[in-house]
N, C-alpha and C positions, 0 to 999 in steps of 0.2 A: 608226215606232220610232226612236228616238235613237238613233246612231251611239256604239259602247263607245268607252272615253279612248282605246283604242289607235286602234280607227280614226278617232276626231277629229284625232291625232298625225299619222299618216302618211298624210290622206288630200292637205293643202297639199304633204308634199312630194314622192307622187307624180303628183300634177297641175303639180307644176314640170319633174317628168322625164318627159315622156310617152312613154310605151311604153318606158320601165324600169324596171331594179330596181335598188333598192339592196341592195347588200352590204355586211356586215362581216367578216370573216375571223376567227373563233375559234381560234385553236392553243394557248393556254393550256387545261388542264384543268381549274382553275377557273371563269375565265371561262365556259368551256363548260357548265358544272352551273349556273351563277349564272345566266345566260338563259335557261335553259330552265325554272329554277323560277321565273323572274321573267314570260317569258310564260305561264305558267300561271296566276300572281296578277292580271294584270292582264286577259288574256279574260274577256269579257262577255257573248259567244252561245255559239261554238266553239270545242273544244278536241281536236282531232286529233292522234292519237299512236299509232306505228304501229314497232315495236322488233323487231328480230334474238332482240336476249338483255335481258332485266333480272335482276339479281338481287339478291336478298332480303340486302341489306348496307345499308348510311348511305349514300349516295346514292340508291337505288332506293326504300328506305323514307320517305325524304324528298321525293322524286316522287310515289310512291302518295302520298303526302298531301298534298302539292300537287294532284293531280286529286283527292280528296276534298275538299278548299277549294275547288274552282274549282264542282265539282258544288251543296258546301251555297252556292254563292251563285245558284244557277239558271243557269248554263253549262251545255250540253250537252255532256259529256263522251264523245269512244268512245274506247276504249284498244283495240287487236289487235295481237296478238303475235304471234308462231311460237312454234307449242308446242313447238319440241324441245328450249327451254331453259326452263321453264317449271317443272322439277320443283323439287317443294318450294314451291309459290306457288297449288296448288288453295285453299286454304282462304281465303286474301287474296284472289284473287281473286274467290273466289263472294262474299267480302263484299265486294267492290267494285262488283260486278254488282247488286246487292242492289238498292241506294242507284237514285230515280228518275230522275234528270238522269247517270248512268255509266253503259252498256254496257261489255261485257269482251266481245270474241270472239276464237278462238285459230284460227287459220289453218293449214292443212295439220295436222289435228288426231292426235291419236295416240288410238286409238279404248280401247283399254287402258293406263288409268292407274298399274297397278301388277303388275307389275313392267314398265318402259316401255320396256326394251328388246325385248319381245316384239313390240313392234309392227315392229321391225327384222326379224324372223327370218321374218313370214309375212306382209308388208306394205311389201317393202324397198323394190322400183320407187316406190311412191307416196312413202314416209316420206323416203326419201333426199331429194327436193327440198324448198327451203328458202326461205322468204321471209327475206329478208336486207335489206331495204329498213330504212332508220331517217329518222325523223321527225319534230318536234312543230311542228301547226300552230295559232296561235292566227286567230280570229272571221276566217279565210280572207285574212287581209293580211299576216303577217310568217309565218316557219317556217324551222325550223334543221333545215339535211341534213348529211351527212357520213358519215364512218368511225366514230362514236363508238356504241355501246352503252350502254345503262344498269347501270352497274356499278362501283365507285369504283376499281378500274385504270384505267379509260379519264379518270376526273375528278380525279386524283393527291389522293387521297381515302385514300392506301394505304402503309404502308410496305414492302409486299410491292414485285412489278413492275409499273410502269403501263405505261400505251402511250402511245407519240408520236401524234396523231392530228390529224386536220383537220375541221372544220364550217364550216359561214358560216351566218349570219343574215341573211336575205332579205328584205326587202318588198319591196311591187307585185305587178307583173304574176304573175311565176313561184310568189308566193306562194299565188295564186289555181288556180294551175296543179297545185301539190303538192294542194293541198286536193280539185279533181276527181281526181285518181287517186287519194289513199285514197279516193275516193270507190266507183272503179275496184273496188279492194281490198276493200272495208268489204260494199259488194255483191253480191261473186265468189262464185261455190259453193264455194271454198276456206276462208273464211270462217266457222266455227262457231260461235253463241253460246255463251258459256261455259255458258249455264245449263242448255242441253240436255248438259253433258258431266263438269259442276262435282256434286257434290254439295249439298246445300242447307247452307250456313253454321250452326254453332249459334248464334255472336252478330250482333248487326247490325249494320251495315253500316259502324260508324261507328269500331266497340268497339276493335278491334283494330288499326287500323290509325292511327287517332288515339293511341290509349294508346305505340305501338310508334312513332309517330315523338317524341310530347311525351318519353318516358322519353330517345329517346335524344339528343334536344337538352338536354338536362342533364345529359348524362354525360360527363365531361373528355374522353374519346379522342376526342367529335366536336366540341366548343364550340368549339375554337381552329377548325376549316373552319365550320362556321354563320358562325360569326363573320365569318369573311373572306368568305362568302358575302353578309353582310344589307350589309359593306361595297361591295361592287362597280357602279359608280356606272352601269353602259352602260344596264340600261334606263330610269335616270332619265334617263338624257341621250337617249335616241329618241323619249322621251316628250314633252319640251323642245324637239325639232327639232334635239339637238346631236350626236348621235352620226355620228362622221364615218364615211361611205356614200360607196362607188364606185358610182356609177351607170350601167348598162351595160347592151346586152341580154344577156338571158338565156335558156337554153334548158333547161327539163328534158327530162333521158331517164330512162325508164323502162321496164322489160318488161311486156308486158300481164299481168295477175294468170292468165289461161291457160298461162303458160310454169311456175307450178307441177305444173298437170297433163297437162304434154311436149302443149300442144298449139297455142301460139302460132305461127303461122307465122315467117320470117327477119325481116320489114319489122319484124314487132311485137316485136320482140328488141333490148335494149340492145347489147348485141356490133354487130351490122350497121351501127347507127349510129357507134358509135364506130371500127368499120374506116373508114367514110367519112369521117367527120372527120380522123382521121390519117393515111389512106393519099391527101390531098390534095398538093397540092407544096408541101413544108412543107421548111425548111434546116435545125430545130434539134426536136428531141424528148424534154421530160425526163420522165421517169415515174418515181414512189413509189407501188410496190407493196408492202405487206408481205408477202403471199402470192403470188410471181411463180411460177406454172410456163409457161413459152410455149407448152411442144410443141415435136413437130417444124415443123408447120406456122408454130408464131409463128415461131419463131429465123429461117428461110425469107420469111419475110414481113421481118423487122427488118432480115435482110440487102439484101436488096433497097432497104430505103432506105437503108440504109447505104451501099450499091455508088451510090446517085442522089446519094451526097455529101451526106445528112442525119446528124449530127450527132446521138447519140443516147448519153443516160446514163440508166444506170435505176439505180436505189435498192432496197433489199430487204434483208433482214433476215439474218443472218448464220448459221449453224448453234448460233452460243453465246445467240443473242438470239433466235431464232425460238419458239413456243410449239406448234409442230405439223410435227415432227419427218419426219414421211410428205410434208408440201409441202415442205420443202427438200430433201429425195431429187428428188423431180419438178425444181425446179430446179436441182438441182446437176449433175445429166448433162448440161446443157445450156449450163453454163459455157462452156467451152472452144470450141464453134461460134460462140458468140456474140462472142469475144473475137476469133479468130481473123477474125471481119467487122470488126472496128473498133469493136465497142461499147463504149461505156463501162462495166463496172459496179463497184459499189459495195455495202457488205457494211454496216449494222449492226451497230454495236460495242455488246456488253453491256459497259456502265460505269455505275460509281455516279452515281445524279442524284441531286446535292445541290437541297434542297428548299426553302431559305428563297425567300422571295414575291418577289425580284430573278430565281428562274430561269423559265426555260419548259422546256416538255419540248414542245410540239409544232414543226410544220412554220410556218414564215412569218414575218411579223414582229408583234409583241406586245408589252404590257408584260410579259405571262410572268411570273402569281403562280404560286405555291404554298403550300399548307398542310400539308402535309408533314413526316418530317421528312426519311430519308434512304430512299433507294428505287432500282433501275435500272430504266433504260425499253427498250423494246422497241416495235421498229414496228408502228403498226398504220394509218398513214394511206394511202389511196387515191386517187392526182392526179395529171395531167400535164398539162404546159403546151407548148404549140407555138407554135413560134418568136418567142416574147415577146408574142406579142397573144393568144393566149384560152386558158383553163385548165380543165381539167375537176375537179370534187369531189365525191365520192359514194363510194358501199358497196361499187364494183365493183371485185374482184382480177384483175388480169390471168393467168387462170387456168382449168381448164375448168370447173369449178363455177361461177363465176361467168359465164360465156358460158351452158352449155348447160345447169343445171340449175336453180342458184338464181335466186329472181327480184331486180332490182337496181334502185337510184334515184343518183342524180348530175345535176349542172348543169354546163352548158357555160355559162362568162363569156367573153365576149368585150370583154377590158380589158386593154389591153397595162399597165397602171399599176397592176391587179392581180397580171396575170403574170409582171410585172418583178419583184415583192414575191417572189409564190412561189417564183421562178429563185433570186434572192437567198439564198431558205431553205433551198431546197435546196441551193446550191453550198455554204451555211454548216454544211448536216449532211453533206455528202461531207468537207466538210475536216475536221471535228473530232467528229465522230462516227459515221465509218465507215471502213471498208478499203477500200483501191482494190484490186481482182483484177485480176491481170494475166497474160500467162504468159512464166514464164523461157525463156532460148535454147532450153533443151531442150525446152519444148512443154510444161512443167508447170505447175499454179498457183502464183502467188504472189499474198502480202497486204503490203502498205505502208501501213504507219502512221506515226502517234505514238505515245508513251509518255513521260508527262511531258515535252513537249515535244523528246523526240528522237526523230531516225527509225528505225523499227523495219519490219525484214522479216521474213516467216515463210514456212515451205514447207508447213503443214501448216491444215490449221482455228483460225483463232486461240481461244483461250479452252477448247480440248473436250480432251477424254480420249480415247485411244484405244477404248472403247467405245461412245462417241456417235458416233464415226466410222464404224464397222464396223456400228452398225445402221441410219442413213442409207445406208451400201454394199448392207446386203442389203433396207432398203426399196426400192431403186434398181429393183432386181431385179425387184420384184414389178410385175405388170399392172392398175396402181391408179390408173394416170396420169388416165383420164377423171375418177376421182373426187375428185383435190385440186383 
């Protein structure tokens, strides 16, 4: 069988890097939707795609019909989701199931569909855990992992609030490596065909979801981002052999698909490994959580390298910028310990992101389009880098959800030329788009900024009202900590 154009592309230049991968680093929002529908046009066998959240908006509907293009060309398609964001998408889906060459199956399934919150009330132990892993692999040689969701905040797709977010685009080895664990995934008794859970579609397969992406690429609110999308030249140029690629090993982590049902042991746990990885003799630590709660036990743990004379800044999302009000409770009692070790932290500032195709809204460095127009962003990217040689990128919050219940995907690079980049980006969003916390003589918080280029202190939560403070005060209270 003849090798698909992609793998004729990347097979000369991973036989030039043996036993690595290439990376490209996504932090544009754009960018990041325009590879992802670009490897779906271009697989020829496989098309693996494996999502947290999609939803039923202009970029989501523009996907689904990218895997219906990939299917009518005889691509094997499987799409699996988590069903706990799913509502409102049975009917698309059982028509995407339909279709010969598309499977649909929904993972950690919610056995009643309507009204879905019931499955919460007498099914909570199971429903509560989450597959959170995000994904798309094409013909098992290239695949984009990261922070990013199918959703047009995450692809500045939005004049609402996007997210800052991080992906890479990977070929070689670890490409091959994603592609067995969804394989992992696709297999697991977690796993449910939609069709045993869907009702059967009235139209076929094709009706709906062709009609509902063609209507909406001729409709002005999306034409000017299609547009910028058909513009975007990276996967002509992988195609070409020109897309410039850090070549490096690479390591995926991932949780066995068992840790949905609390049954994977520690080894088969992404947490375990990433304790090893960073609790090595490392001098410098940056991490960009959006969702940071440490615990008692992290703060404890961070100190300690902090007292080894490790050099540690973390990044996180501010109380004005946050979207999940109950996880900045979780970490806001934990400020002050951490500060009082020598940590660095830094706060996410809600600010207007202006949108013309010169900015970026993600982490690293980019040419940073957008199609936009005006919008703020809000963190959503997942990464740390140790001490300028390898970098981690993936789905995981440093958090206890994402340790002990949700299941998680990320890669460890090991590229100080990568890492240098990411260090870069991130010291670039601590200075100009976030607050340094710190605590005054007296042992309280403070924030240090800018404001239009002058310096600006606060005593208090910058950007919130005295109500958003006072119910972050009594979420603080509550015994909810295991579950953010």
């Amino acid at each position: 069988m003849n090798n698909s154009a992609l793998e004729a592309a990347i097979a000369p230049l991973a036989a030039a890097h043996p036993g690595l991968s290439g990376i490209h680093p996504l932090p544009d929002g754009l960018d990041a939707f325009a590879v992802r529908a670009w490897l779906a046009s271009v697989a020829g066998r496989t098309l693996d795609v494996q999502y947290y959240i999609w939803d039923d908006d202009k970029t989501g509907t523009l996907l689904f019909n990218a895997l219906r293009a990939a299917a009518d060309r005889g691509v094997r398609v499987r799409l699996l989701l988590d069903d706990h964001n799913t509502a409102g998408l049975d009917e698309t889906l059982a028509q995407l199931d339909t279709h010969p060459n598309l499977e649909v199956r929904l993972f950690n399934p919610l056995r009643i569909r309507r009204p879905r919150w019931i499955n919460y009330l007498f099914d909570f132990a199971r429903v509560n855990r989450r597959m959170h892993n995000k994904s798309i692999t094409a013909d098992a040689v290239a695949t984009i992992v990261g922070g990013r969701n199918i959703s047009d905040k995450y692809f500045d797709a939005t004049d609402e609030i996007v997210f800052a977010d991080l992906d890479v685009l990977a070929v070689g080895p670890v490409a091959r490596d994603v592609a067995a664990d969804f394989e992992s995934y696709w297999n697991s008794v977690s796993a449910c065909p939609a069709r045993r859970l869907l009702p059967r579609p009235a139209a076929p397969h094709s009706a709906r979801v062709a009609g509902q992406a063609a209507q909406l690429e001729r409709s002005p609110e999306a034409a000017a981002y299609v547009r910028a999308v058909h513009e975007l030249a990276c996967g002509r140029q992988l195609l070409r052999g020109q897309l410039a690629l850090e070549w490096a090993p690479v390591r995926l982590l991932s949780d066995a698909p068992a840790k949905a049902r609390g049954r994977a042991g520690r080894r088969q746990q992404m947490s375990f490994r990433l304790d090893a990885i960073v609790g090595d003799s490392v001098s410098s630590f940056d991490l960009v959580s959006a969702y940071f709660v440490p615990t008692a036990r992290g703060v404890a743990a961070l100190a300690q390298l902090a007292r080894r004379g490790v050099a540690i800044r973390i990044l996180t999302n501010s109380l004005a910028a946050t979207d999940v009000a109950a996880v900045h409770a979780g970490y806001a009692r934990r400020r002050k310990p951490l500060l009082r070790a020598g940590i660095g932290l830094f706060e996410w500032r809600l600010a207007p992101h202006a949108a013309p195709r010169h900015k970026r809204v993600g982490l690293g460095s980019g040419s940073g389009r957008s199609a936009g127009k005006s919008s703020a962003a809000s963190l959503h990217a997942k990464t740390f880098s140790v001490d300028g040689r390898g970098v981690f990128i993936g789905s995981f919050n440093f958090d206890p959800r994402s340790a002990r219940l949700n299941t998680e995907l990320g890669v460890i690079i090991d590229s100080p030329a990568l890492a240098g980049r990411i260090e870069a980006g991130i010291s670039e969003r601590m200075a100009q788009a976030a607050w340094k916390v710190s605590l005054s003589p007296a042992g309280e918080l403070r924030w240090s900024g800018e404001r239009d280029r002058r310096p600006e202190q606060l005593d208090v939560e910058p950007q919130t009202r005295l109500y958003q403070r006072l119910g972050v005060w009594l979420l603080s209270l509550l015994p909810i900590e295991w579950l953010l």
